[in-house]
C-alpha positions in Angstrom: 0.0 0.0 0.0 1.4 3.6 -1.0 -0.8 6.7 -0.5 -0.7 8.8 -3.5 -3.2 11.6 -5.5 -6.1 9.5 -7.2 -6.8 11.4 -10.3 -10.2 10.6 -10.0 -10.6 11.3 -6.1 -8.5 14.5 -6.3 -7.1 13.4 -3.0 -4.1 11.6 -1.6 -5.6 8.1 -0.7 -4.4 4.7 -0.1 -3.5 2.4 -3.4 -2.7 -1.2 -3.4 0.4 -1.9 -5.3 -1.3 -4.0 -8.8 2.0 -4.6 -10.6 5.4 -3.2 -10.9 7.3 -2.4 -13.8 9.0 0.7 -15.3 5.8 2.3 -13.6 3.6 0.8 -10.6 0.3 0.2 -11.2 -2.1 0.8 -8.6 -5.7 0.7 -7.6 -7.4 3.2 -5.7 -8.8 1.7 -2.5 -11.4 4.9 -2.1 -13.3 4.5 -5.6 -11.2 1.6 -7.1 -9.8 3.3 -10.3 -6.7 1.7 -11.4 -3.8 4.1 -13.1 0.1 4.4 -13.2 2.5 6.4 -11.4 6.3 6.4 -12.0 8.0 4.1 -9.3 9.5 5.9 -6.5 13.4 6.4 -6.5 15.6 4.1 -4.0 17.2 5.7 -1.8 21.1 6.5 -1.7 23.7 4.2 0.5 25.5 7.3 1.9 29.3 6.5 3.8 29.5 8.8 6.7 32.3 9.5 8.9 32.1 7.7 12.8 34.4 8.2 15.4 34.3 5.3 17.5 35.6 5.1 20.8 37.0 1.7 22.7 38.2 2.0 26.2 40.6 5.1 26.0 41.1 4.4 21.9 39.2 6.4 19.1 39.6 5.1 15.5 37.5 7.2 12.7 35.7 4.5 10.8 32.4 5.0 8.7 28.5 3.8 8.5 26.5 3.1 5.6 23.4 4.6 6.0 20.7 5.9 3.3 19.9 9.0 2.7 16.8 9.2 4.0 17.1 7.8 7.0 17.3 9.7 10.6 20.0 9.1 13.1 19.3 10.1 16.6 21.9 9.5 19.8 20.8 6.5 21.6 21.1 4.7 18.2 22.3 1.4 18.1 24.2 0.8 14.3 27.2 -1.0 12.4 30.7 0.9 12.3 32.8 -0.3 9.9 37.0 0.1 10.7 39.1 -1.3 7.6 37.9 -4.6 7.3 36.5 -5.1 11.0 32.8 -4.4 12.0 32.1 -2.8 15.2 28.6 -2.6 17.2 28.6 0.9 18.2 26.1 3.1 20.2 25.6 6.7 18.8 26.3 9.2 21.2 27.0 12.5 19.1 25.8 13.8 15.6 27.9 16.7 13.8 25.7 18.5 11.2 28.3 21.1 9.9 29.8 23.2 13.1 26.6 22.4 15.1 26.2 19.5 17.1 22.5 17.9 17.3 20.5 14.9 19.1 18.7 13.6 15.7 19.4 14.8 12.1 18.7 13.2 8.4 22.0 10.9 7.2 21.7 13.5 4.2 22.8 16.3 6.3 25.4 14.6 9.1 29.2 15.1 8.8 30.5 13.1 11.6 29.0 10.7 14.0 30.4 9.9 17.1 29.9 6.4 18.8 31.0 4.4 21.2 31.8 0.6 21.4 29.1 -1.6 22.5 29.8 -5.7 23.3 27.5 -6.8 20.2 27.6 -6.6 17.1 25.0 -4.5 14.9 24.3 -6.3 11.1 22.8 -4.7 8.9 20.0 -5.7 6.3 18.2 -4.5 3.2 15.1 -5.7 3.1 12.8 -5.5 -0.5 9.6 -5.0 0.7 7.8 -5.1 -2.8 7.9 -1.3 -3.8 10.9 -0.4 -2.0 13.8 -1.2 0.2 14.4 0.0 3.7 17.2 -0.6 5.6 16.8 -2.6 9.1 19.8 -3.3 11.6 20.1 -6.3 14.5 22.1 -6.0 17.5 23.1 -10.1 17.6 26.3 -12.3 19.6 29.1 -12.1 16.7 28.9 -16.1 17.0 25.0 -15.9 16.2 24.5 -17.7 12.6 22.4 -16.5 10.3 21.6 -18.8 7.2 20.0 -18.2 4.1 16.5 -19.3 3.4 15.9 -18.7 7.0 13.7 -16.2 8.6 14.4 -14.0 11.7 13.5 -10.7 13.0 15.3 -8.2 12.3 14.6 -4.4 13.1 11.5 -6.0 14.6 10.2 -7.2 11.4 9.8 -10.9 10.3 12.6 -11.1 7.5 13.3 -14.1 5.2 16.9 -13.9 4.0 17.7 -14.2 0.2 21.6 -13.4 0.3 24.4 -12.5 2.5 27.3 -10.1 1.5 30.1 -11.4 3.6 32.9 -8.7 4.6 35.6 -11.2 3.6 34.2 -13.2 0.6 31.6 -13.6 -1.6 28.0 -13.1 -1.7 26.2 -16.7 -0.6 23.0 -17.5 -2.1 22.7 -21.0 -1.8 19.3 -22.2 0.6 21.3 -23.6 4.0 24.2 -21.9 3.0 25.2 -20.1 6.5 27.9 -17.6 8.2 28.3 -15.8 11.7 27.2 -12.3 12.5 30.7 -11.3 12.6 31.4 -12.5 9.1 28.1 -10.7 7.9 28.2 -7.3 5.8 25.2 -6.9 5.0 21.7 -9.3 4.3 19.4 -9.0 1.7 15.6 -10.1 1.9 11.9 -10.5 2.1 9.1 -9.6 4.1 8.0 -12.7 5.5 4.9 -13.4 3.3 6.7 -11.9 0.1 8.5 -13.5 -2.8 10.5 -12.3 -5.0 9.9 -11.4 -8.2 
């Protein structure tokens, strides 16, 4: 479901998603007329500066994040040093000069963190019209395996592929790997295939 203008309505409503292509085509669920609309773009994977500090050590690292997600302090998120991946909490956010408690990744210069015992793995998740980005505090020895479901970000996820920070993607159904090992999943809403 996306809520868009219905050209016959005049109003933005809710449409179910009929088909995707080069357009979507969608049915309003107000008076049921079915039109096009051009797909929405996917957002950006933006690298960000992080500062993350261990003990009395701080190393600058960086974070994916996409550009239109928010980053607040508190935050719990992946830090990537060289070829290492650290669970960090966030506990500063530079937007130019100024320093805030929440601002868009498209606007943040530095982000300062601190080490936290876990670590954070990150996922993209397709979830039929888009894809949104979901992170998972987890052990480093927790396995994750492909073809399996679990919850991550709090929603029911079934994986498809895992980018591994020291190989190659795995596809294969039962193929497997430790959080540590993970880069970053791809996959489903439970209850969606993929097309």
């Amino acid at each position: 479901m996306i809520d868009i203008v219905c050209p016959v309505c005049k109003e933005e409503c809710e449409h179910q998603v009929l088909r995707e292509a080069a357009e979507l085509v969608v049915q309003c669920s107000e008076c049921g007329q079915v039109h096009r609309v051009p797909r929405p773009p996917e957002p950006e994977i933006l690298t960000i500066k992080a500062i993350v500090s261990q003990e009395t050590e701080s190393t600058v690292c960086s974070v994916e994040m996409f550009d239109d997600e928010t980053v607040s302090i508190g935050d719990r998120i992946a830090a990537e040093c060289g070829d290492e991946v650290f669970g960090v909490e966030v506990t500063g956010i530079e937007v130019g000069p100024k320093r805030v408690r929440k601002a868009a990744a498209s606007e943040v210069t530095t982000i300062w963190t601190r080490g936290i015992e876990q670590v954070v793995v990150k996922a993209s998740v397709h979830t039929g019209r888009t894809t949104i980005p979901l992170y998972q505090a987890a052990d480093g020895e927790d396995e994750f395996i492909v073809g399996e479901t679990y919850t991550l970000g709090g929603r029911r996820v079934r994986i498809s592929h895992i980018k591994l920070r020291d190989g190659p993607v795995i596809r294969k159904e039962g193929w497997k790997t430790f959080a540590r090992r993970v880069k970053r999943i791809y996959g489903y809403l439970e209850g969606r295939t993929r097309r």
